[in-house]
C-alpha positions in Angstrom: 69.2 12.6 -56.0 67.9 9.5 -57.4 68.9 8.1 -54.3 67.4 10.1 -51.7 63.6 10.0 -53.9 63.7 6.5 -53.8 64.2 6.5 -49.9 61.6 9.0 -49.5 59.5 6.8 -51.1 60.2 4.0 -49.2 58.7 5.3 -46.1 55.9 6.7 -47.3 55.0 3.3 -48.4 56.2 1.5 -45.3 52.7 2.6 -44.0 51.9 3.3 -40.2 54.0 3.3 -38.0 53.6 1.5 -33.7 52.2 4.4 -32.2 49.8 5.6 -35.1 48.7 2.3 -34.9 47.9 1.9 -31.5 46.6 5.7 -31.2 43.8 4.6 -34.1 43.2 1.1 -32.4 42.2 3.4 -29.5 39.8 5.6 -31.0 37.8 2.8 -32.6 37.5 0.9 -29.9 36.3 4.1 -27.8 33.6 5.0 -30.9 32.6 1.3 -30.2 32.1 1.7 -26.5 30.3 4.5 -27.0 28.1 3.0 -29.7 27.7 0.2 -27.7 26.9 2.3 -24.1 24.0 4.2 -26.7 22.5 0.7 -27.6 22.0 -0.5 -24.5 21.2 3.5 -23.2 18.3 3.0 -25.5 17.3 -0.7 -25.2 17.0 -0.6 -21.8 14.7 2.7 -22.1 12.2 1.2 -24.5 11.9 -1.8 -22.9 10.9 0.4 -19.7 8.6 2.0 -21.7 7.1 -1.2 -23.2 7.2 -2.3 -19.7 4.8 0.4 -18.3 3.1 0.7 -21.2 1.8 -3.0 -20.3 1.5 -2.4 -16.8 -0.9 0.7 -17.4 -3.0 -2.0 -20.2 -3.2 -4.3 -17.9 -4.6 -1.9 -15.4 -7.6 -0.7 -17.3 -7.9 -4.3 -18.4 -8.8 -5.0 -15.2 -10.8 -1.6 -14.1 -12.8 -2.2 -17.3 -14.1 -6.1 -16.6 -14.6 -4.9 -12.5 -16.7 -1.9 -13.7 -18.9 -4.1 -16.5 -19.5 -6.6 -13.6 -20.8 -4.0 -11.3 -22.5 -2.3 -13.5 -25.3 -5.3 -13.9 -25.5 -6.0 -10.1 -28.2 -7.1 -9.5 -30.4 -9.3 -6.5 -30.3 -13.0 -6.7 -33.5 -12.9 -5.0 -36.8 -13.9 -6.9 -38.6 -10.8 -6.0 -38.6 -8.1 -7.8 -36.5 -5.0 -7.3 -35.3 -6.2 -4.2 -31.6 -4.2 -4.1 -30.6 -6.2 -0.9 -29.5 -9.1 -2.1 -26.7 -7.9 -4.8 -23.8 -7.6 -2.4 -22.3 -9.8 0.5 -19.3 -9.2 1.4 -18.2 -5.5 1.2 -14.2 -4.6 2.3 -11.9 -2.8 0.9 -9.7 -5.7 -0.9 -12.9 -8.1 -1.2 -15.8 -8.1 -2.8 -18.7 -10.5 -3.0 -21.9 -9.8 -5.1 -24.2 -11.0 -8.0 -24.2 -9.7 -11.3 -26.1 -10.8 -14.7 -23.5 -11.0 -16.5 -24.6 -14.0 -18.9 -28.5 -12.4 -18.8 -29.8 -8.9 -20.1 -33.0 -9.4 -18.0 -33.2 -8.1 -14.7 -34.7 -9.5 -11.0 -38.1 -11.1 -11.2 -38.6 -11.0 -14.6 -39.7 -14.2 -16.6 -37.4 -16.2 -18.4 -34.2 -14.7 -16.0 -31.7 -16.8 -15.0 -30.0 -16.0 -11.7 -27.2 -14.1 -12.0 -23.4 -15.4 -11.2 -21.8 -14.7 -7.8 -18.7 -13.2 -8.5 -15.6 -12.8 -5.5 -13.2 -10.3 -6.2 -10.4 -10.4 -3.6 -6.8 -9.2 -3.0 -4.4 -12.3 -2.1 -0.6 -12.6 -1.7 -0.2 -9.3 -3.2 -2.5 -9.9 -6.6 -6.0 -8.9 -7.3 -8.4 -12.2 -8.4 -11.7 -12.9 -9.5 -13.7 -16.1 -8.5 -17.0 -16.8 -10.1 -20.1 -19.3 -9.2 -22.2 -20.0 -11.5 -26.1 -20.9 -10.5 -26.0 -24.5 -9.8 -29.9 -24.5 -11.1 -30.7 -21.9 -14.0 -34.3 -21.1 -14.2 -35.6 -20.7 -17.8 -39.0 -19.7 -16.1 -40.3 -18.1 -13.1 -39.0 -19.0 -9.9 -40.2 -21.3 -7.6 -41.9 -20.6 -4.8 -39.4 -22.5 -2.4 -36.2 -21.0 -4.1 -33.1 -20.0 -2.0 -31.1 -18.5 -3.6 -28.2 -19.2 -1.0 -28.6 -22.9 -1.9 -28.4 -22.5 -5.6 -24.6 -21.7 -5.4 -21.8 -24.0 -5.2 -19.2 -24.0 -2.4 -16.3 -24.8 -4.9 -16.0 -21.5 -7.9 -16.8 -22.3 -11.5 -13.6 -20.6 -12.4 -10.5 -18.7 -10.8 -8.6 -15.7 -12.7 -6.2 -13.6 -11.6 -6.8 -9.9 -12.7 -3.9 -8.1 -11.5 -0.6 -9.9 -10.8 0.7 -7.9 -8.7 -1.1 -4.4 -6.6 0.3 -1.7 -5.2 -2.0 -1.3 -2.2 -4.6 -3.8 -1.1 -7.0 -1.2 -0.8 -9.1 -1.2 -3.9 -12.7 -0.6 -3.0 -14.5 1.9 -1.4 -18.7 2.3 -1.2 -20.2 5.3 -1.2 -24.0 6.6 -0.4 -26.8 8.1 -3.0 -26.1 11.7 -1.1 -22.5 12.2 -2.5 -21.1 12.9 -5.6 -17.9 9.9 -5.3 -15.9 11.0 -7.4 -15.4 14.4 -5.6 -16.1 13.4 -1.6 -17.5 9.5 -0.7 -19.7 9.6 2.1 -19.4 5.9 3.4 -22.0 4.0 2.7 -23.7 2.3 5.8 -25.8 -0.5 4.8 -25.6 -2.7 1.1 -28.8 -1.2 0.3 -27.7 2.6 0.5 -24.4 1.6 -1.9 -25.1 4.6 -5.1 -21.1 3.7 -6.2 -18.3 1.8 -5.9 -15.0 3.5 -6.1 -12.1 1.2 -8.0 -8.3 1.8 -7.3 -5.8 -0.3 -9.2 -2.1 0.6 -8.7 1.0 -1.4 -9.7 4.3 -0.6 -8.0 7.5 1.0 -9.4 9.7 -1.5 -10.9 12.1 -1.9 -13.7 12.7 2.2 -13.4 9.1 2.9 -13.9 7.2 4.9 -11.4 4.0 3.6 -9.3 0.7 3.7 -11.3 -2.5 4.4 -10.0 -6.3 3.7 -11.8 -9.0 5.2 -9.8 -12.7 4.3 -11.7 -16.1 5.1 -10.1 -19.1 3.2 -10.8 -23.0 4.3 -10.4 -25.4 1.1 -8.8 -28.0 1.2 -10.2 -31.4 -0.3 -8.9 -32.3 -3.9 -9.1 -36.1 -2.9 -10.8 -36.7 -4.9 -13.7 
C-alpha cells in the first residue's frame, strides 16, 4: 500500500507532461498573436485618425488666412473707392490681388500705406501664397505721379506654401452682387462686379482616410474708405 502512494505521488509531482506542454505553449502564443493583431488593429486606427484630424486643421488653416486676406481687398490705386484695382489675375487655381493686410485704413485715406500684393496659386499639386510688399510705403498722401504698378517688386517678399498637397486645382470661383454664392454663383464678368469669392480646399484620401473637402464663401466688400 505504502508502495503504490508513494508512486502515485511520484507522478503527480513529475509535473507536465510533452503534450500538455506543447498544447499550453500553443495557446499563449495564440493569446499573444491576438494581443498583438489588437495593438497594431488599434495603432494603426488612431494614427488614421490623427492623420485626418491634421489634414482637416490644416484645411481651415489655410481657408481661414485666404478668407482674412480677401476680406481687406482693397485698390492699390490712390483714388479713393476705386474697386478696380484690387484684383489682377482671376482663375480658378490663381489668384492675384491687393489686400491691407499690414493697414486698418482703407484707399485714399491719409496716412495709408499701399496694401501688399498677394499671389495665391496652385503648383505641382500644392496650394502657395506669394506676397510683395510696396517697394515705397507712403506715410502721407500719395503723390500725384504714383503708379502703383511700379511700386511692386518683380521678385516676392516671401513664398509659403498653404496646402501641401490639393485634391483638385480648382479652388476659386467669383461670383456677381445679384446672387446669393453660397446657394447658386452667377459668374462674375468683370473684377469690378466680384460680390464673393468662393474657396474650395480638398486633400485626397490617403493613409485609409477618405477625401476632404472645405468650401468657404467670402463677401467683397467696397474699396470706400
Amino acid at each position: 500500500m505504502l508502495t503504490r502512494w508513494r508512486s502515485a505521488r511520484a507522478d503527480r509531482d513529475a509535473g507536465m507532461s510533452l503534450i500538455e506542454l506543447m498544447v499550453g505553449m500553443g495557446l499563449a502564443t495564440l493569446v499573444g498573436a491576438l494581443a498583438l493583431v489588437f495593438f497594431v488593429g488599434s495603432t494603426s486606427q488612431a494614427d488614421r485618425v490623427s492623420a485626418q484630424s491634421l489634414d482637416a486643421s490644416d484645411v481651415r488653416v489655410a481657408a481661414d488666412r485666404i478668407a482674412a486676406e480677401l476680406r481687406t481687398a482693397d485698390t492699390p490705386s490712390a483714388r479713393p473707392g476705386f474697386a478696380a484695382g484690387r484684383f489682377d489675375t482671376l482663375t480658378a487655381s490663381r489668384l492675384v490681388f491687393y489686400s491691407n493686410i499690414d493697414s486698418t485704413s482703407r484707399a485714399g485715406t491719409a496716412g495709408r500705406t499701399p496694401p501688399t500684393k498677394l499671389d495665391i496659386y496652385v503648383e505641382n499639386g500644392a496650394l502657395k501664397e506669394k506676397r510683395y510688399a510696396p517697394t515705397t510705403k507712403y506715410t502721407d498722401n500719395y503723390p500725384s505721379s504714383y503708379n502703383y504698378a511700379n511700386n511692386y517688386p518683380t521678385n516676392p517678399t516671401s513664398t509659403s506654401v498653404l496646402l501641401p498637397t490639393l485634391g483638385s486645382s480648382s479652388v476659386f470661383s467669383y461670383c456677381t452682387i445679384d446672387t446669393d454664392p453660397t446657394v447658386k454663383c452667377t459668374p462674375a464678368a468683370t473684377a469690378t462686379s466680384i460680390a464673393a469669392v468662393n474657396i474650395t480646399l480638398s486633400v485626397p484620401a490617403k493613409s485609409g482616410n477618405a477625401a476632404q473637402t472645405l468650401k468657404t464663401t467670402v463677401a467683397i466688400t467696397g474699396a470706400t474708405s
